[in-house]
Structure formats: C-alpha cells, structure tokens
C-alpha positions in Angstrom: 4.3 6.2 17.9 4.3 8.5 20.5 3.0 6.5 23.3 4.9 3.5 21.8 1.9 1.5 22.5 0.4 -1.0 20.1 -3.4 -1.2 18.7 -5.2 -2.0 15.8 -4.7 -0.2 12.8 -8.5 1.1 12.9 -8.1 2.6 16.3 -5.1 4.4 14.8 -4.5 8.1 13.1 -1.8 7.5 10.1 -0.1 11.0 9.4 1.8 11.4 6.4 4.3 14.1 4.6 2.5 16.6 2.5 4.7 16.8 -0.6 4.3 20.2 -1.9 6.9 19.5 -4.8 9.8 22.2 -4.3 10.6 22.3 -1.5 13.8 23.6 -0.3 15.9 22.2 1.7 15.6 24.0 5.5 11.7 24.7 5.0 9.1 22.6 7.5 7.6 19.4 6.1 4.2 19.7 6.8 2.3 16.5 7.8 -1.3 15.3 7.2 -3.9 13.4 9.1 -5.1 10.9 7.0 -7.8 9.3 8.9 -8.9 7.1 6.0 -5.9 5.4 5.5 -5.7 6.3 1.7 -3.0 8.8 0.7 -0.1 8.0 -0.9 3.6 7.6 0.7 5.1 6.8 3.9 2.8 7.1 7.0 3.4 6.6 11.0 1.1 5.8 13.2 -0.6 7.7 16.1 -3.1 7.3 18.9 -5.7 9.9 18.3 -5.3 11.2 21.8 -3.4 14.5 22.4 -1.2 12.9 24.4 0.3 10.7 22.1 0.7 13.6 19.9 2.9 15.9 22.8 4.8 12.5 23.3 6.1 12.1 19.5 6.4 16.1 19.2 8.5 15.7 22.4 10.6 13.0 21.1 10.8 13.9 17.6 9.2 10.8 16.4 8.0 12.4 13.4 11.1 12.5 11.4 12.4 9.8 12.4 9.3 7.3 11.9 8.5 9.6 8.3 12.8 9.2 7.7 12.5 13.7 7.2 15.0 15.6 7.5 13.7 18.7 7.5 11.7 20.3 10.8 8.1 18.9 10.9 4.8 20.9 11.1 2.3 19.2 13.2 -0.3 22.1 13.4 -2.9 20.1 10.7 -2.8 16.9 13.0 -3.2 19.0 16.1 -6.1 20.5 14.6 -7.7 17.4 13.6 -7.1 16.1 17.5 -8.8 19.6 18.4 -5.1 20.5 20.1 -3.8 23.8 20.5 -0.5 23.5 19.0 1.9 26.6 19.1 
C-alpha cells in the first residue's frame, strides 16, 4: 500500500480499523496491526518496513484503502514496526 509494491500475502502486515463502537463523527479511527491475519473487517495491506509505513502516512493511503473518513491513527502500527511516530 504504501510502496505500491506487490508480495505475498505472508510477507505482508494487514492493518485494520479498531471499531470502538461510538464513535463520533470527527474523532481519529485508530488502526490495528494484525499480523495474523485474523480480525474481523476491512484490512489493507502493508510492507512491514517503516518506510512503507511514512509512504501511506504521506499519501493518506489509509483512508482511502480502509474507505474512513475520519483522520487515522497509525501510532499502534508504528509501534509494532518499532517506529517513532509523532
């Protein structure tokens, strides 16, 4: 996603939406690593390399791949890559 490189789906980090029920409507979506491949919902898929991760923050690939309105909080998947994300 953000390299828009392709690989196979093992070699790749799915991130999905954390749905924290009420939301409302300006507050962050916050989105999960989900290294397993198991949670439930829409995911997008991601390099594991921090560099793919700046790239999709950069482009805002995030909400457009995970079809969010709402800003995105990428601080979990940083932390997962070990990036320091402000």
């Amino acid at each position: 996603m953000g390299c828009r490189g392709t690989d196979s789906w093992s070699a790749l980090l799915r991130v999905v939406a954390a749905t924290d029920g009420d939301l409302p409507g300006n507050a962050p979506v916050h989105l999960r690593p989900d290294p397993r491949h198991r949670m439930p919902g829409r995911g997008a898929w991601l390099h594991p390399r921090p560099e793919c991760l700046e790239l999709a923050v950069r482009r805002k690939a995030f909400g457009r791949a995970l079809r969010l309105q709402a800003a995105v909080d990428v601080s979990a998947v940083a932390q997962h890559l070990g990036v320091q994300h402000p």
